[in-house]
VOFI-28877 format. One record per atom (N, C-alpha, C, O): residue in three letters; x, y, z. Coordinates in pm, whole numbers, padded with zeros to 5 digits, always signed. Layout:
N
alaXYZ;...
***
This chain:
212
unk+08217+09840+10606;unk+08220+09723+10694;unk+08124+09615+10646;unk+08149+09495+10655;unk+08002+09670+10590;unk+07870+09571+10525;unk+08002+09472+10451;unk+08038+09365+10500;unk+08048+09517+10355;unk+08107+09438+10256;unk+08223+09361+10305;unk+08235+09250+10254;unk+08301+09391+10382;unk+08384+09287+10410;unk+08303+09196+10519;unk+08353+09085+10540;unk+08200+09226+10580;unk+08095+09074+10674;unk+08087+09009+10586;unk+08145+08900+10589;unk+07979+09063+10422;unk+07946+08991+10293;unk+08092+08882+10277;unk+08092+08762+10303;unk+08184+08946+10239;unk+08285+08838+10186;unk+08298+08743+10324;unk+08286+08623+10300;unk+08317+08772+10441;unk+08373+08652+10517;unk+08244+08582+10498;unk+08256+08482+10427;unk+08118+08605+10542;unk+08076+08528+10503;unk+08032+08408+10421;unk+08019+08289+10448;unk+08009+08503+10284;unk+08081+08396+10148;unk+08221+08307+10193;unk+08237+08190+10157;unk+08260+08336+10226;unk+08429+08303+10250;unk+08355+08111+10338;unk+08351+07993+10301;unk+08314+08187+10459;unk+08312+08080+10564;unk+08205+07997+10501;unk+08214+07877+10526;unk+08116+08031+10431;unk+08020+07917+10404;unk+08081+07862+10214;unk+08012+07791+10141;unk+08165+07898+10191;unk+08238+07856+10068;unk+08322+07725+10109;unk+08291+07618+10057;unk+08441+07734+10213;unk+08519+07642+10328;unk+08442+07528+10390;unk+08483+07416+10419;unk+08285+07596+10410;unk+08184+07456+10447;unk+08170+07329+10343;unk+08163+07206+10353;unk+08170+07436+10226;unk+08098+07358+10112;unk+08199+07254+10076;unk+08170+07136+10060;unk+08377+07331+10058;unk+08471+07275+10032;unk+08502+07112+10120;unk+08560+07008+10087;unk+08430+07160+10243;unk+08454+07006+10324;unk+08317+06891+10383;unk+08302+06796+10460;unk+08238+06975+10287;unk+08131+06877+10289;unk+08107+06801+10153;unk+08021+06714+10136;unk+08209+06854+10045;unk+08174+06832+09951;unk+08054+06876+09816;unk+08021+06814+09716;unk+08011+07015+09873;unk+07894+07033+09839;unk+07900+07112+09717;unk+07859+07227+09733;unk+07949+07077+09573;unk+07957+07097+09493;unk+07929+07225+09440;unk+08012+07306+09398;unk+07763+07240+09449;unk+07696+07369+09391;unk+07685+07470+09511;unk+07692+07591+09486;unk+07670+07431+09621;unk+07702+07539+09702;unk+07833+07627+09707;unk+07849+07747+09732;unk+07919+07527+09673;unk+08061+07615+09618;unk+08062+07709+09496;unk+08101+07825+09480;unk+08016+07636+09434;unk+08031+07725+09273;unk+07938+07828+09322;unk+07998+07936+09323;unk+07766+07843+09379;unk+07693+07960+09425;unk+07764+08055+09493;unk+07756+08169+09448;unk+07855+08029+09623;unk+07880+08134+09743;unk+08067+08163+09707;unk+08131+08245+09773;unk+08130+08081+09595;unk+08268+08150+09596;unk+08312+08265+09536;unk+08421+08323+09542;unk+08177+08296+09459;unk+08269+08435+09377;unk+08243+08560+09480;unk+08281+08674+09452;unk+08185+08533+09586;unk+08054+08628+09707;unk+08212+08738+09764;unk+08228+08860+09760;unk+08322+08604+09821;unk+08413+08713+09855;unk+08499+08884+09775;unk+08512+09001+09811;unk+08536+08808+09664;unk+08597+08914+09531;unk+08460+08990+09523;unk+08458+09107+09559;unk+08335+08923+09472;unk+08268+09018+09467;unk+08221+09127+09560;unk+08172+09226+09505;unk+08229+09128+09726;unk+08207+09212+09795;unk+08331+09320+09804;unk+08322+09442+09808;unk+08428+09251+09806;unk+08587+09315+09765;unk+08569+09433+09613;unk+08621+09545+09609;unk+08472+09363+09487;unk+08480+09483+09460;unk+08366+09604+09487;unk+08371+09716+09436;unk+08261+09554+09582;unk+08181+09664+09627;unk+08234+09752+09698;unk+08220+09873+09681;unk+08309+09693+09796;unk+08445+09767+09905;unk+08479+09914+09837;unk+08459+10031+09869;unk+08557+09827+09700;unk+08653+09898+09676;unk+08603+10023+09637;unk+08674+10121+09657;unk+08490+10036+09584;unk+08407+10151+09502;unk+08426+10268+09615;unk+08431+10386+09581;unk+08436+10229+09746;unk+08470+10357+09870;unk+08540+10420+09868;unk+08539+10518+09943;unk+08690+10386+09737;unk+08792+10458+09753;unk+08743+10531+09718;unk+08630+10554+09674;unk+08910+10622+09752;unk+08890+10746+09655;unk+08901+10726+09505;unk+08946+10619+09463;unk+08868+10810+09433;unk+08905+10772+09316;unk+09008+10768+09224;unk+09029+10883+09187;unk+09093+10680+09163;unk+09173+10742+09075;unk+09240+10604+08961;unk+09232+10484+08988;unk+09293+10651+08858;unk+09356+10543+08770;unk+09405+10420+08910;unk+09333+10322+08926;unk+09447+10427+08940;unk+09472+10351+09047;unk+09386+10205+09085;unk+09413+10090+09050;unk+09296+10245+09151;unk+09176+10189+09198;unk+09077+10149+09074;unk+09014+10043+09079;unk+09066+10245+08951;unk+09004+10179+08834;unk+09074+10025+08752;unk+09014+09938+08689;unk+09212+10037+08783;unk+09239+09908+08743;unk+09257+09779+08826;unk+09267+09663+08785;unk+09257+09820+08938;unk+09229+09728+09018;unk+09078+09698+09018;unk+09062+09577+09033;unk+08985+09751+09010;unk+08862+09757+09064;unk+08815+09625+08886;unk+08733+09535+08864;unk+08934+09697+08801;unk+08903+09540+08635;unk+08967+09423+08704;unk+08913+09314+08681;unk+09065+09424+08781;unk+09118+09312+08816;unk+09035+09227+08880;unk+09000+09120+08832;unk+09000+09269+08989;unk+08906+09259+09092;unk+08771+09139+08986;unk+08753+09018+08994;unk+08704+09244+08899;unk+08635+09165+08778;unk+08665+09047+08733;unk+08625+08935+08762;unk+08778+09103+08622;unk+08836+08951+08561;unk+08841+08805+08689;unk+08792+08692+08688;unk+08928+08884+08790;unk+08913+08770+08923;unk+08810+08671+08950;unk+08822+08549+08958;unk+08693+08755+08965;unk+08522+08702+08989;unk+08510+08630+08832;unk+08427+08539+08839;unk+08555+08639+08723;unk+08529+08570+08605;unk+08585+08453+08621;unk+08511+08356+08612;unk+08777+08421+08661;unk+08832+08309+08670;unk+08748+08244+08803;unk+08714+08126+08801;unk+08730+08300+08876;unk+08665+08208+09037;unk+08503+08092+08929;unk+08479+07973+08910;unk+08450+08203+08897;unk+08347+08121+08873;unk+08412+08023+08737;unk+08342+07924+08718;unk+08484+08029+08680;unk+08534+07959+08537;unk+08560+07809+08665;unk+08519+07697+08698;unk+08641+07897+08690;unk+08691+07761+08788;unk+08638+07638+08883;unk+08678+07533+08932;unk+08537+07709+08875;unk+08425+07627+08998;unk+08364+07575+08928;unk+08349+07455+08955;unk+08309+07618+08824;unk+08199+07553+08710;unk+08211+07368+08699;unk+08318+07311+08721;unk+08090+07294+08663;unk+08156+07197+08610;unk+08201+07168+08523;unk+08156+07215+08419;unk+08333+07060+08517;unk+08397+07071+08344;unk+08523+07137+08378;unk+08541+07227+08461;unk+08612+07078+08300;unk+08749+07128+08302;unk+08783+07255+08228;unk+08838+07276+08120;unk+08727+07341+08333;unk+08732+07546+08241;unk+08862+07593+08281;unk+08877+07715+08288;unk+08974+07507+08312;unk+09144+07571+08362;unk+09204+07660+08282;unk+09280+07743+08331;unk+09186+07659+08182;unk+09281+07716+08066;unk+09194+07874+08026;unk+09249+07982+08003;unk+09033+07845+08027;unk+08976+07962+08059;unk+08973+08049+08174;unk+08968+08171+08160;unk+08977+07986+08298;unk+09018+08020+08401;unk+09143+08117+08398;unk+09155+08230+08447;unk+09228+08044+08329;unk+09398+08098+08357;unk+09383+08214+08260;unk+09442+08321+08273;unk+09306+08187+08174;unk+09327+08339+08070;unk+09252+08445+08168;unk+09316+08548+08188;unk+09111+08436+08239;unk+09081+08524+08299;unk+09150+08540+08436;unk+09058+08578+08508;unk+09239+08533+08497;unk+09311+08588+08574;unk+09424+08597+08530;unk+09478+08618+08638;unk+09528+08598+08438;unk+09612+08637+08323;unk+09572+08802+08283;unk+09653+08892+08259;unk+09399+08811+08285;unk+09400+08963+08226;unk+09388+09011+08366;unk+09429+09126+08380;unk+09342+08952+08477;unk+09351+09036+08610;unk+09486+09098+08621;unk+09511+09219+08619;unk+09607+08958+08640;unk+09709+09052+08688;unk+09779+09118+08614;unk+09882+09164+08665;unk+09746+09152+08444;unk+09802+09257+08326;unk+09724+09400+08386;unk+09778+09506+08351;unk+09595+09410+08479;unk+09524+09479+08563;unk+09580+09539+08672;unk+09556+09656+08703;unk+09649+09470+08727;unk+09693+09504+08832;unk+09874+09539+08836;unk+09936+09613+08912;unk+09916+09464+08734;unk+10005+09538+08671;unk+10024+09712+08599;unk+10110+09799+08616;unk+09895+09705+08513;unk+09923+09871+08514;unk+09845+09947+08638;unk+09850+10070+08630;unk+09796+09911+08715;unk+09762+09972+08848;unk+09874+10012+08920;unk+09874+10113+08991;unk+09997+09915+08901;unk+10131+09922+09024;unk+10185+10015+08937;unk+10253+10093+09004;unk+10188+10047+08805;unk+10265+10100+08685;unk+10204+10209+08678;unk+10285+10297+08648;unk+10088+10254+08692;unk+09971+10406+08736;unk+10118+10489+08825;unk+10180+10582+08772;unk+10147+10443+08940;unk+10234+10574+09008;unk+10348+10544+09026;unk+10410+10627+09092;unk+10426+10422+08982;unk+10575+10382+08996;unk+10619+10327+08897;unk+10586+10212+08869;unk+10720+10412+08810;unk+10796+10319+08755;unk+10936+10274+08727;unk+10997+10231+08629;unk+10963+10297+08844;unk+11118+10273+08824;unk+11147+10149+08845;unk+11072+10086+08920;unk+11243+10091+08795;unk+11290+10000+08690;unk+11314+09871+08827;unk+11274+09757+08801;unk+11358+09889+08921;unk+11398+09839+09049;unk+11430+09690+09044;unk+11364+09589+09070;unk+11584+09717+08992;unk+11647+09558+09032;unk+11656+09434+09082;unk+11684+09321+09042;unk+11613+09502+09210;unk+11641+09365+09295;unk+11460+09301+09302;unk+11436+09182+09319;unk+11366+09395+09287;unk+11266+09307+09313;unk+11249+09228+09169;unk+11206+09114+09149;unk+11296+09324+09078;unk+11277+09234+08947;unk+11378+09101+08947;unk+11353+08997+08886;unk+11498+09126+09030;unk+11511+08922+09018;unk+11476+08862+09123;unk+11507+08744+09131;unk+11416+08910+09210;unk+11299+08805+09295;unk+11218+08745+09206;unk+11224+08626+09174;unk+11131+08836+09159;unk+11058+08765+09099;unk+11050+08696+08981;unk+10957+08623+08945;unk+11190+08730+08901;unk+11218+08603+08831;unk+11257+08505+08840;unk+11227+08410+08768;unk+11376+08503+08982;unk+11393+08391+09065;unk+11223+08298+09102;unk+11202+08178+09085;unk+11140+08388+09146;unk+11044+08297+09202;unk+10959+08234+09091;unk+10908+08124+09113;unk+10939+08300+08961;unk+10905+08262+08857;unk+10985+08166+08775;unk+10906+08103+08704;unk+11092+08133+08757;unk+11180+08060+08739;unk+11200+07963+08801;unk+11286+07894+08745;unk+11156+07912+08909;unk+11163+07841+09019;unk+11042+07747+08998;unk+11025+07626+08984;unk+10973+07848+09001;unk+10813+07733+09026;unk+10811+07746+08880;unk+10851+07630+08873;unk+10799+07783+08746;unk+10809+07696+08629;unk+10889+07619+08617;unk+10839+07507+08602;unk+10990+07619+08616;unk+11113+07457+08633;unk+11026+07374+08684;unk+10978+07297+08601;unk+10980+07360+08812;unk+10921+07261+08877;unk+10774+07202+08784;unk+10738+07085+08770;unk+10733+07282+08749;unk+10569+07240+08660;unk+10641+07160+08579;unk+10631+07038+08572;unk+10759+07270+08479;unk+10761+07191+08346;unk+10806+07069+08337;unk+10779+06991+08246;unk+10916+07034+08485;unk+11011+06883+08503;unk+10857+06828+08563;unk+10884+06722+08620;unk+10759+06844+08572;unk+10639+06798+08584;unk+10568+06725+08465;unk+10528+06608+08466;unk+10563+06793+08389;unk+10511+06766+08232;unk+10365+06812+08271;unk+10288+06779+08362;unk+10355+06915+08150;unk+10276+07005+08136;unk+10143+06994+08031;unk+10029+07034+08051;unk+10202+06922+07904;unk+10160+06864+07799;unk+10165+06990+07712;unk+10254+07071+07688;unk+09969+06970+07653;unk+09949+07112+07627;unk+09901+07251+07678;unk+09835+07341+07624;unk+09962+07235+07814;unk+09899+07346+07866;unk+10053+07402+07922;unk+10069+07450+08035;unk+10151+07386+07834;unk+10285+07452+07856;unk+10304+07572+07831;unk+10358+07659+07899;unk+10247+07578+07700;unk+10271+07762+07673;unk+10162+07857+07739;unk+10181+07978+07734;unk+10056+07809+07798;unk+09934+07874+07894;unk+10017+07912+07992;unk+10026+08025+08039;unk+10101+07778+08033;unk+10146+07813+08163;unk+10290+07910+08172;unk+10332+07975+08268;unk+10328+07899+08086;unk+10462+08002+08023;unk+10408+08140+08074;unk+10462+08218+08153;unk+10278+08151+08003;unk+10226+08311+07976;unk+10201+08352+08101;unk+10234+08463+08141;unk+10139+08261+08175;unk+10060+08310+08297;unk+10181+08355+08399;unk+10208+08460+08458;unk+10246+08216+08389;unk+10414+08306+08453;unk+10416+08361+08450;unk+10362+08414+08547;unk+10466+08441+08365;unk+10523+08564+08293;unk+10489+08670+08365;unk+10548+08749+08438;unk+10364+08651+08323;unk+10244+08771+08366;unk+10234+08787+08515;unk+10224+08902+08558;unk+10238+08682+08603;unk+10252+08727+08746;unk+10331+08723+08799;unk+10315+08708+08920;unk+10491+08736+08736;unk+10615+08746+08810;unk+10611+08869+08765;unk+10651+08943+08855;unk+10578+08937+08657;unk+10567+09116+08610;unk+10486+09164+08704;unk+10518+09267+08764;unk+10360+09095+08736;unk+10289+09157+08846;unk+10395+09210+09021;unk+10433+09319+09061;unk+10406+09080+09075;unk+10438+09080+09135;unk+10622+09173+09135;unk+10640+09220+09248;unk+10708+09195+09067;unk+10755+09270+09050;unk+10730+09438+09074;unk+10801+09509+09144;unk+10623+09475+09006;unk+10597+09589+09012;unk+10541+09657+09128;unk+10543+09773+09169;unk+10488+09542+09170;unk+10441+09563+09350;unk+10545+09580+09397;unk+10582+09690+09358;unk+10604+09546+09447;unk+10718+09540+09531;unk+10820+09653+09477;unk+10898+09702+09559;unk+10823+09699+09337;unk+10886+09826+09319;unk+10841+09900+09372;unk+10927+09969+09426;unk+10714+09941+09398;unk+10613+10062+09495;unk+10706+10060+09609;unk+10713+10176+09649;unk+10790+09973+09688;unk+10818+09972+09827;unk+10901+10076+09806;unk+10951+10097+09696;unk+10927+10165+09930;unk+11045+10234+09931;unk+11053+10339+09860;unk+11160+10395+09840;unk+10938+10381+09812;unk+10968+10534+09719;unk+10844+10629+09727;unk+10789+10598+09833;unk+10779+10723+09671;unk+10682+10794+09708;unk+10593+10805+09729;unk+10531+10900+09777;unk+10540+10625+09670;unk+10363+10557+09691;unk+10362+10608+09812;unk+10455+10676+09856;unk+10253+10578+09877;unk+10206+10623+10053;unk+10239+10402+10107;unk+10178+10302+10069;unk+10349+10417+10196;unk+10381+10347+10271;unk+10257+10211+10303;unk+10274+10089+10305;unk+10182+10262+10316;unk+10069+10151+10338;unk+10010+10149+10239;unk+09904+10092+10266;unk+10011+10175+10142;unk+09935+10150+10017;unk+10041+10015+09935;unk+09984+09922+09877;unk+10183+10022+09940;unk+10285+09994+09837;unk+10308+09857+09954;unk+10347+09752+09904;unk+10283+09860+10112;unk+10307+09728+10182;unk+10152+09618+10130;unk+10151+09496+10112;unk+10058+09700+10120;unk+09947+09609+10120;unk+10004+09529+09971;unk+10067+09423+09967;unk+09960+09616+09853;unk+09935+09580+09769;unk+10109+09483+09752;unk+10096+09425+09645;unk+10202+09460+09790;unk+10322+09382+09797;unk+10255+09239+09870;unk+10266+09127+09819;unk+10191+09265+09984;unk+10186+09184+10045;unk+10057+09074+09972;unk+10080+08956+09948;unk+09940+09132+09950;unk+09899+09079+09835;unk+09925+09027+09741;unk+09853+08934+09706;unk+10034+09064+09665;unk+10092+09012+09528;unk+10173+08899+09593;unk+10177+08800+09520;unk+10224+08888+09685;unk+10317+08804+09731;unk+10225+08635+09773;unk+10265+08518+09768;unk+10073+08706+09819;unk+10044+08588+09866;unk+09893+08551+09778;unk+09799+08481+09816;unk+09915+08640+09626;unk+09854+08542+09489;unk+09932+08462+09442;unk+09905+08362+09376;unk+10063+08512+09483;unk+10195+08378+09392;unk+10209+08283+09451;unk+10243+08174+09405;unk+10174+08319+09608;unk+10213+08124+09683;unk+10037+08100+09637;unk+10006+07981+09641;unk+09981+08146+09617;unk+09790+08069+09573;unk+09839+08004+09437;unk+09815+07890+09397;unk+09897+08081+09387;unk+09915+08028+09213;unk+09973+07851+09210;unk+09930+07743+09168;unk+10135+07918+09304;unk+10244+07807+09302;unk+10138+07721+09365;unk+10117+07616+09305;unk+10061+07747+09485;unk+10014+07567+09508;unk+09921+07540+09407;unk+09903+07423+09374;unk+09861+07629+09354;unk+09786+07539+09268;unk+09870+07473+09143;unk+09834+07359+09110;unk+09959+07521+09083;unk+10018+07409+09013;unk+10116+07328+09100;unk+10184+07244+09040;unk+10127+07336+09182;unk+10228+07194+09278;unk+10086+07076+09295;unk+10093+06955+09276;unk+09957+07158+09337;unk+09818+07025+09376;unk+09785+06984+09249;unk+09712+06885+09242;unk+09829+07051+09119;unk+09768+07015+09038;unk+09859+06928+08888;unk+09808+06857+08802;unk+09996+06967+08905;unk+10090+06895+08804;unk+10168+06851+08898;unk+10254+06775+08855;unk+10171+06872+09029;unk+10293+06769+09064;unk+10286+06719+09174;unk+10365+06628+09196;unk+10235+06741+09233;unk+10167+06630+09389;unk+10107+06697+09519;unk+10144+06756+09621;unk+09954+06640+09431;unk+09836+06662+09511;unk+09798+06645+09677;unk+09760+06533+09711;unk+09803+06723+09754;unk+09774+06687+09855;unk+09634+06750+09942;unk+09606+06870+09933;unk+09564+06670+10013;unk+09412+06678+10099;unk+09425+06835+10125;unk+09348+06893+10048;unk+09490+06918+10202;unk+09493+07065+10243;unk+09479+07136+10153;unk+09408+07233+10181;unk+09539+07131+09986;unk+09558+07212+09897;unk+09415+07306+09884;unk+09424+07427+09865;unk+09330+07261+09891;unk+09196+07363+09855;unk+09195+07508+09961;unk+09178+07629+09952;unk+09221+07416+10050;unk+09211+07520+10142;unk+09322+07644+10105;unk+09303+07744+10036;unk+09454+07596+10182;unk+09569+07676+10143;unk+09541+07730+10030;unk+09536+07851+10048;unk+09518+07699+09912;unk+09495+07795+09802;unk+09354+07871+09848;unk+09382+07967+09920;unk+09269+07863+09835;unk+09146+07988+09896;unk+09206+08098+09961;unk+09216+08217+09929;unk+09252+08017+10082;unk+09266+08139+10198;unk+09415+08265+10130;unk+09424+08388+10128;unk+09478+08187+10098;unk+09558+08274+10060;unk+09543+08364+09923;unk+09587+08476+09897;unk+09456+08264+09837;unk+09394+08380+09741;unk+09345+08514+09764;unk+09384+08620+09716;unk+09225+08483+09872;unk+09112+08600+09955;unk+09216+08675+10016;unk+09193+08796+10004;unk+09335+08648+10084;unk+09395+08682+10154;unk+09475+08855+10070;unk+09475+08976+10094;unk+09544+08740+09948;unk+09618+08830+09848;unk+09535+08952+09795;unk+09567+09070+09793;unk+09393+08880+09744;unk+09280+09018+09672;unk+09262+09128+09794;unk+09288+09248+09779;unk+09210+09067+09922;unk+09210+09168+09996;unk+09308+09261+10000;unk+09270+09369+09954;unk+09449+09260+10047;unk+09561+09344+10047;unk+09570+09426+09913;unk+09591+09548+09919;unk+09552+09346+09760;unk+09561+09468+09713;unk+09402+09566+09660;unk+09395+09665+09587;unk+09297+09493+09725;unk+09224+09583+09707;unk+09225+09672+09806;unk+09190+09789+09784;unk+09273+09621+09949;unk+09292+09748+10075;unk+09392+09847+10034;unk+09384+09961+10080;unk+09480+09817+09955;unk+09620+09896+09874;unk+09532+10045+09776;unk+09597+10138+09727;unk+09410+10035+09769;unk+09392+10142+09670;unk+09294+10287+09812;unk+09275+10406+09785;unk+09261+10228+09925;unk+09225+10326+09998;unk+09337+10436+10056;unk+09320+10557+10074;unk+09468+10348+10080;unk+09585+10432+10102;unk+09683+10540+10015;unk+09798+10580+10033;unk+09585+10567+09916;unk+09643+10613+09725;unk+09592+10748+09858;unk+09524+10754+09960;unk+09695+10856+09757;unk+09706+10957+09711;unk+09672+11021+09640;unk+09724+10996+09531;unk+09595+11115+09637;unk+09546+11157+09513;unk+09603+11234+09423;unk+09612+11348+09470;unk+09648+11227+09313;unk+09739+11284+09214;unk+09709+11374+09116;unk+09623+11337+09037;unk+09755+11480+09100;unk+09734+11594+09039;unk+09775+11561+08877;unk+09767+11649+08792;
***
């Protein structure tokens, strides 16, 4: 319980900073949430599972602070959460792998969707960054959602879905606020639903099973 007060806290005085403008207080108190998220997580139980989430979780706290920094660190940013969700990809790939159709063209539908939109954006040189990063979190998000419906433990395979589902609307607004039209709310909406997404799939590794 210590650790999730830690993150809201970080959380709520991060949202201050965001609307006061307070530059370095942001970059100080935003990595506070992920990082208590991965103190959390250390409670699980243990297993391949939770160890790759628990790198994701990492890399995460690497892009947050890339991102906050001053100076345009986007492209470093995007590579360090690029290796998060290749993280959290073999985490979903640890106890499921069946092949599962239909979530795999969701999420190429949804990946397909919101790259069209960037690229009829113009991208410049940050087209093939943004290619990759696609890529990489429509595979994520795929593999989550294969967990549904098969032998994961039920609340483990809803969290970590529901999570993955709501890093891709954090992602998509950030390239809609950022290649194709910016609007005043965007900071927010992207935060909350970031914190939102890490939480679920870091709550996704207490509901594991332990595997022989």
């Amino acid at each position: 319980m210590g650790w999730l007060i830690l993150a809201l806290m970080g959380a709520v005085t991060f949202l201050y900073g965001v609307s006061t403008h307070a530059a370095l207080l942001c970059l100080l108190v935003k990595p506070l949430p992920v990082l208590a998220l991965l103190g959390w997580l250390h409670d699980a139980p243990p297993s391949d599972y939770r160890r790759w989430i628990s790198l994701g979780l990492i890399f995460s706290l690497l892009g947050d602070v890339l991102l906050a920094w001053p100076g345009d660190l986007f492209v470093f940013g995007l590579g360090a959460f690029l290796v998060a969700h290749l993280a959290y990809l073999k985490a979903y790939l640890s106890d499921c792998k069946r092949l599962a159709i239909l979530p795999l063209v969701l999420a190429l539908g949804v990946g397909a969707v919101l790259l069209g939109i960037l690229i009829s954006s113009g991208l410049g040189p940050l087209l093939v960054p943004v290619i990759v990063y696609g890529t990489a979190i429509s595979a994520m998000l795929w593999r989550a959602l294969a967990r549904l419906g098969t032998d994961v433990p039920k609340r483990s395979a809803l969290l970590a879905a529901g999570g993955a589902l709501a890093f891709v609307f954090s992602d998509s607004v950030i390239g809609i606020d950022r290649f194709v039209s910016p609007f005043r709310a965007a900071p927010y909406v992207i935060i909350l639903s970031y914190w939102l997404g890490q939480w679920g799939i870091a709550a996704s590794a207490f509901s594991q099973t332990k595997r022989i």
